[in-house]
VOVEXDO-864254 format. One record per residue (C-alpha): residue number from 0; x, y, z. Coordinates in steps of 0.02 Angstrom, whole numbers, padded with zeros to 5 digits. Layout:
N
  seq      xx      yy      zz
  NUM       X       Y       Z
...
END
This chain:
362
  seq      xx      yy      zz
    0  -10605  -09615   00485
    1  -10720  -09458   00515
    2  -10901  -09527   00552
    3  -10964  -09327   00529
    4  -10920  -09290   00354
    5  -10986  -09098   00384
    6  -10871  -09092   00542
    7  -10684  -09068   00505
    8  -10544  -09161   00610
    9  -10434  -09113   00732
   10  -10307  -09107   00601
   11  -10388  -09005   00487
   12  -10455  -08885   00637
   13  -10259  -08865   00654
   14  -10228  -08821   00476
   15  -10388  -08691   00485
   16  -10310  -08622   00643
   17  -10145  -08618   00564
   18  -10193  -08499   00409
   19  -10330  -08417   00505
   20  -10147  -08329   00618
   21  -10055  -08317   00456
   22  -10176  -08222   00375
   23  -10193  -08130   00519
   24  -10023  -08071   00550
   25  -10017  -08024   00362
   26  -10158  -07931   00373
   27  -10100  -07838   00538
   28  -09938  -07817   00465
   29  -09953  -07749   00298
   30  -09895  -07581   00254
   31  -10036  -07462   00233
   32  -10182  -07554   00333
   33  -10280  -07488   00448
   34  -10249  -07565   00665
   35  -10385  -07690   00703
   36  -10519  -07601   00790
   37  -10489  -07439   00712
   38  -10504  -07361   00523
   39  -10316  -07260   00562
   40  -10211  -07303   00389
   41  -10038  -07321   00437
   42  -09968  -07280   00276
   43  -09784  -07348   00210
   44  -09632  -07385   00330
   45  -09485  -07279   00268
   46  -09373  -07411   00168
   47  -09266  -07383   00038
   48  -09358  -07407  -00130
   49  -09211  -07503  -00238
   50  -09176  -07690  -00272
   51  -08998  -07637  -00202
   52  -09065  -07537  -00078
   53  -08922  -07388  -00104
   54  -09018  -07251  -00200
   55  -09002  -07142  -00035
   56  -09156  -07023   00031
   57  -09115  -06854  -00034
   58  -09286  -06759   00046
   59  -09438  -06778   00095
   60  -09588  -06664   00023
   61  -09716  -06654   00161
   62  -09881  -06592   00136
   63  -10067  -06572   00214
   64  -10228  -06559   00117
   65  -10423  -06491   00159
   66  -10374  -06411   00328
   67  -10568  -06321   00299
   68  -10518  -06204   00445
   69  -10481  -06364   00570
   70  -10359  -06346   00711
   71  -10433  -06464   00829
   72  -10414  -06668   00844
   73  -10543  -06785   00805
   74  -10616  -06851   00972
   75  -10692  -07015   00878
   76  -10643  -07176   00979
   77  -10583  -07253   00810
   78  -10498  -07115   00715
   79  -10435  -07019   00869
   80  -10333  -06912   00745
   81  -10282  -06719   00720
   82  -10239  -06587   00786
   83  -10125  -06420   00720
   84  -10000  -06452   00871
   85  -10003  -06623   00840
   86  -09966  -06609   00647
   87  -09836  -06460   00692
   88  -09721  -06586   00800
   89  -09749  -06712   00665
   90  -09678  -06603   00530
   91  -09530  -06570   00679
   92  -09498  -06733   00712
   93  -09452  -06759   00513
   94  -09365  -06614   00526
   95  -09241  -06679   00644
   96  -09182  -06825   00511
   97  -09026  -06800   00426
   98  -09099  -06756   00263
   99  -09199  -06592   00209
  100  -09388  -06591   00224
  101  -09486  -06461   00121
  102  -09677  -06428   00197
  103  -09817  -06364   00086
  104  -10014  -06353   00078
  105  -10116  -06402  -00064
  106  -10263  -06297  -00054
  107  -10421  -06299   00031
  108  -10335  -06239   00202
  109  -10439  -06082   00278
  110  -10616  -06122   00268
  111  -10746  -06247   00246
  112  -10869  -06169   00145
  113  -10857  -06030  -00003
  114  -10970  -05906   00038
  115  -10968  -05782   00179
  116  -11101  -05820   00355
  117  -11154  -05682   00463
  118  -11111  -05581   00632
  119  -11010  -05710   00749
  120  -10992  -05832   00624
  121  -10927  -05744   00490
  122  -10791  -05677   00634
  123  -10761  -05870   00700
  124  -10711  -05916   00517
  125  -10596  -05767   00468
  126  -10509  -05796   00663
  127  -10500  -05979   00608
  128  -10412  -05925   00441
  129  -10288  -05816   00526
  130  -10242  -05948   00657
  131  -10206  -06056   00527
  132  -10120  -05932   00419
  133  -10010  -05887   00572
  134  -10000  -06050   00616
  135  -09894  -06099   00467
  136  -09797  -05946   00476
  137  -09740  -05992   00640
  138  -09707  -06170   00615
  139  -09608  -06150   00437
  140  -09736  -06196   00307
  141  -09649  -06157   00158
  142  -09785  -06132   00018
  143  -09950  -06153   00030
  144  -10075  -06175  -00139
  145  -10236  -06084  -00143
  146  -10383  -06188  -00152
  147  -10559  -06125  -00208
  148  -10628  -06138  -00030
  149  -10485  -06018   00022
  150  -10565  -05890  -00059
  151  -10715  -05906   00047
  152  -10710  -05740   00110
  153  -10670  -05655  -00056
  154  -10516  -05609  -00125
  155  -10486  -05447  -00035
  156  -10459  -05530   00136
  157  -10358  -05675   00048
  158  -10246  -05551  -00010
  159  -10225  -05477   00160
  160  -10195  -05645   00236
  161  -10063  -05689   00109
  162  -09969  -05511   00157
  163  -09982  -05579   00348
  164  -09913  -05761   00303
  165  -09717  -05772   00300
  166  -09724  -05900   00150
  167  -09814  -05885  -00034
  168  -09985  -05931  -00064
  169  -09952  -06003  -00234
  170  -10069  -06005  -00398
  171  -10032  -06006  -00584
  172  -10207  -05987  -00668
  173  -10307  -05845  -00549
  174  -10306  -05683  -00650
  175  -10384  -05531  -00627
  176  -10490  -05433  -00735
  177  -10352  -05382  -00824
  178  -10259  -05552  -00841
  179  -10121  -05525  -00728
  180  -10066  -05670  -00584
  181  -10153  -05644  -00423
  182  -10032  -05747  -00332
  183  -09849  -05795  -00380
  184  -09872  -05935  -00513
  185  -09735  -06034  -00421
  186  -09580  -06042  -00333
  187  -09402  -06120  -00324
  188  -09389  -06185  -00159
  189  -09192  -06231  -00093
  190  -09137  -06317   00062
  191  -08971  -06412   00080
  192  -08920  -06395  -00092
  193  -09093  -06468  -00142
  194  -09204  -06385  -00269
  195  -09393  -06419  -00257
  196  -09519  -06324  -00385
  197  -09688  -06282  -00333
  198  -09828  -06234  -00443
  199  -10040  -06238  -00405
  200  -10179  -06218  -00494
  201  -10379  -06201  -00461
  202  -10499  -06292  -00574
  203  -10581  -06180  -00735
  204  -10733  -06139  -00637
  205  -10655  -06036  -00483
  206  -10727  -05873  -00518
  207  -10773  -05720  -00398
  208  -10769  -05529  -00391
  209  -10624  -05466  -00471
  210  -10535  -05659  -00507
  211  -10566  -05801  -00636
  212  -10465  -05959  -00678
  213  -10379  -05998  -00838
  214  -10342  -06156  -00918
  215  -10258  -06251  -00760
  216  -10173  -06366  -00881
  217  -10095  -06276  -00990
  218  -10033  -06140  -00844
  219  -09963  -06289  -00748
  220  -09865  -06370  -00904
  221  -09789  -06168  -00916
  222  -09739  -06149  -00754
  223  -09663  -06337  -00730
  224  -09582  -06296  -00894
  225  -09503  -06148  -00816
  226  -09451  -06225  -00648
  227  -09334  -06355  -00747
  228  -09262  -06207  -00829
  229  -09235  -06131  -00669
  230  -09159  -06281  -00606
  231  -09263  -06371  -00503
  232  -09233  -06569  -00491
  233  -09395  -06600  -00446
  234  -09572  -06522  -00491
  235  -09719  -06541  -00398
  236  -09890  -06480  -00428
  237  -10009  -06416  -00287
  238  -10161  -06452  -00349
  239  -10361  -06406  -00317
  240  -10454  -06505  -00451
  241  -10507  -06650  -00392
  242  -10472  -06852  -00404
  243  -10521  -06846  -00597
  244  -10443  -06664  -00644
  245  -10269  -06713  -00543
  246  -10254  -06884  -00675
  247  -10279  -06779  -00802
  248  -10166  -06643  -00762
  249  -10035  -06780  -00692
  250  -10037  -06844  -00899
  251  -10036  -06646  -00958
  252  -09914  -06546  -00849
  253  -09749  -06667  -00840
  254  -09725  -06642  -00667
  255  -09641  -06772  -00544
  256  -09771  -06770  -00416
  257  -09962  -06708  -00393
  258  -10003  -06676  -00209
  259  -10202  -06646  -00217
  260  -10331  -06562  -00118
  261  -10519  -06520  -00159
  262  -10576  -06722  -00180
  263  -10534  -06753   00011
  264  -10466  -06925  -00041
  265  -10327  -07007   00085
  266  -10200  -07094  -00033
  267  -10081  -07224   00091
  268  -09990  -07259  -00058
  269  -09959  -07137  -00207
  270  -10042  -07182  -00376
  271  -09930  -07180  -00518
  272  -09996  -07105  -00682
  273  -09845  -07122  -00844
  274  -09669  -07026  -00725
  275  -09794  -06928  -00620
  276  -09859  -06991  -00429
  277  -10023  -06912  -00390
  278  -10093  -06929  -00209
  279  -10179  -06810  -00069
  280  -10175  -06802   00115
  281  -10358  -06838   00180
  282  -10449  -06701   00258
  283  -10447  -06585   00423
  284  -10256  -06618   00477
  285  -10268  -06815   00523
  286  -10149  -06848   00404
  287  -09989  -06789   00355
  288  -09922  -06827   00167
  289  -09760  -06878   00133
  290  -09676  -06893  -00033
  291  -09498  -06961  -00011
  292  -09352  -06920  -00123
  293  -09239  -07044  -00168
  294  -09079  -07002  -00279
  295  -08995  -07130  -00387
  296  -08851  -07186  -00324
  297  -08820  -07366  -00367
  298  -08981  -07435  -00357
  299  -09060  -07323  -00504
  300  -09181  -07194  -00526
  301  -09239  -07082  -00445
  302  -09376  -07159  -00359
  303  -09513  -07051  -00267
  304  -09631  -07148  -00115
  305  -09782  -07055  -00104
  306  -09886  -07104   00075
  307  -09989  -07029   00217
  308  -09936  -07045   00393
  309  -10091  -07045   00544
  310  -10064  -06883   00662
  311  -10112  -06950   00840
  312  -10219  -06843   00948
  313  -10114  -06931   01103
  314  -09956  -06894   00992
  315  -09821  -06736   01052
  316  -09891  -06554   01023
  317  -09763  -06408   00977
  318  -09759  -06298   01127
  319  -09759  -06134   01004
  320  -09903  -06185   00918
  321  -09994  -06229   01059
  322  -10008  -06064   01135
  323  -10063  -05994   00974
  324  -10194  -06110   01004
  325  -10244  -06069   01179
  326  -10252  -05903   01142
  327  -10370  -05933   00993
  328  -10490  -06030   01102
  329  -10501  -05890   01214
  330  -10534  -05789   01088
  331  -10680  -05907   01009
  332  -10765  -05931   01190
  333  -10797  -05727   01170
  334  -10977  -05742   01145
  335  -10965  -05565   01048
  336  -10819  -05626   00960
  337  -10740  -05449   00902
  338  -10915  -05425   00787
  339  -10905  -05350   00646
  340  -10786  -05481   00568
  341  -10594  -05447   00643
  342  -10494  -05369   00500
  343  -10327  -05477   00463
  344  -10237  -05348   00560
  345  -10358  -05348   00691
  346  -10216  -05488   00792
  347  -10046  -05467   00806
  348  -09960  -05639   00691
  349  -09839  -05707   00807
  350  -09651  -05709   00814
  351  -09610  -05824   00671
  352  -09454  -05947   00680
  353  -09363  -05933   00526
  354  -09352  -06099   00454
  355  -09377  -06047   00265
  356  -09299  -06111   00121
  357  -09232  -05990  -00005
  358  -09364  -05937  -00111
  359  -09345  -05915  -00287
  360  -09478  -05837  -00420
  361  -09464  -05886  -00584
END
């Protein structure tokens, strides 16, 4: 018999110790939880989603959100995480599976804030847009979305920078004065007999000198519309509206999958909203989105996964992307820094590997 009521036996110390290592485990183990010590989010291991487990990975849709003109890692102790070369051999190392992999941007990618600085730093942010413009062109970004901060040096110089960028910055509701598209509304991406649709909108209040929004619900649900005409087996929507405006438009456009930017939210596991999975890559290039595609087969569906996978500072860097790099940070430890602002022409874009898909307007 215990003569300490308030002190528990040996046995039940054993029991405590027991669950305390069980619990443990679980928690260390579970998909989608962060390492102990750290806040990095692992996201989902790549398993087949069906009871059978034969409905067979037909793609995989990556994707990166609020870049905000970032090319460098994190140097936190906990979150050591980041980095353009980094995220670059990421998007390789998929690349290299035996199935296609499509790689897009949902908005919010060349600048931090909306409105224009002055002298040097006005000419550090449009250098930091075109590094990341050429960036992608060089490392095979398919499509990227325009967010509202990617107008933060006016629609003028986005324009340029979308003539200098080897894939389509993407929107379906900026107009001009007139009415007219801006941007290409959306596009039919192919790859391995695969057909991926990509549309993006801006929210209703993206407005500037010569540009204005329209209803990004009802231009989504038109061009998602016309992307299963064209063909395309599954839609996706790039959108720059926020957590509460993606739900809605998730419910209002029909499309398979809503990759988000704007909110700055890091989804580990995709949120399902009726047939649509809405989710959104974090912020600054720690993470890297990834919406797998799983066909039918035997096993039903198709099922999509939609998760987030940590981009190690310590991790590989692509050696092409990397010298873009360098040569940037030479460029930004010019004290004068090419003032007044360097055009978009102002740098020659790099040679540009060719790893496109066909591109198809609708």
């Amino acid at each position: 018999m215990n003569r300490f009521p308030l002190m528990p036996s040996c046995l039940s110390l054993g029991l405590l110790l027991q669950a305390v290592l069980v619990l443990g485990g679980s928690l260390l183990l579970s998909p989608g939880l962060s390492h102990a010590g750290s806040r990095v989010e692992m996201g989902l291991p790549l398993a087949d989603p069906a009871p059978t487990g034969q409905s067979g990975l037909q793609a995989r849709i990556l994707f990166t959100s609020n870049l905000l003109g970032e090319f460098e890692p994190c140097k936190c102790p906990d979150m050591p995480l980041g980095g353009l070369s980094q995220l670059a051999a990421r998007v390789d190392a998929v690349r290299g599976d035996a199935v296609p992999a499509f790689w897009l941007d949902s908005g919010d990618r060349l600048f931090r804030l909306d409105m224009a600085q002055l002298g040097t730093e006005e000419a550090e942010r449009r250098l930091r847009a075109m590094l990341l413009v050429d960036a992608g062109s060089l490392s095979g970004l398919d499509a990227m979305g325009v967010g509202r901060l990617d107008l933060g040096a006016g629609l003028d110089y986005l324009k340029k920078l979308s003539l200098r960028a080897s894939y389509p910055l993407v929107s379906a509701n900026l107009v001009d004065a007139h009415g007219a598209p801006l941007f290409v509304p959306s596009v039919l991406l192919v790859r391995d007999g695969r057909k991926l649709g990509v549309t993006s909108v801006v929210s209703l209040d993206v407005a500037g000198d010569g540009f204005s929004a329209t209803s990004p619900y009802a231009a989504a649900r038109r061009e998602v519309r016309a992307l299963r005409e064209q063909g395309a087996e599954l839609v996706v929507v790039l959108s720059n509206l926020g957590d509460d405006g993606a739900k809605r438009l998730a419910r209002a456009s029909r499309a398979d999958a809503i990759l988000s930017s704007r909110s700055r939210r890091l989804t580990p596991q995709g949120e399902w909203l009726g047939r649509t999975v809405v989710g959104e890559a974090g912020a600054r290039g720690r993470y890297l989105g990834d919406l797998r595609w799983f066909g039918a087969g035997s096993g039903g569906g198709p099922h999509l996964i939609l998760t987030t996978l940590p981009v190690h500072a310590e991790a590989a860097t692509q050696e092409a992307t990397s010298r873009l790099l360098e040569a940037a940070l030479r460029r930004l430890a010019d004290p004068t820094l090419g003032v007044p602002p360097i055009p978009p022409g102002g740098i020659e874009p790099p040679a540009r590997v060719d790893l496109r898909p066909t591109l198809e307007g609708p």
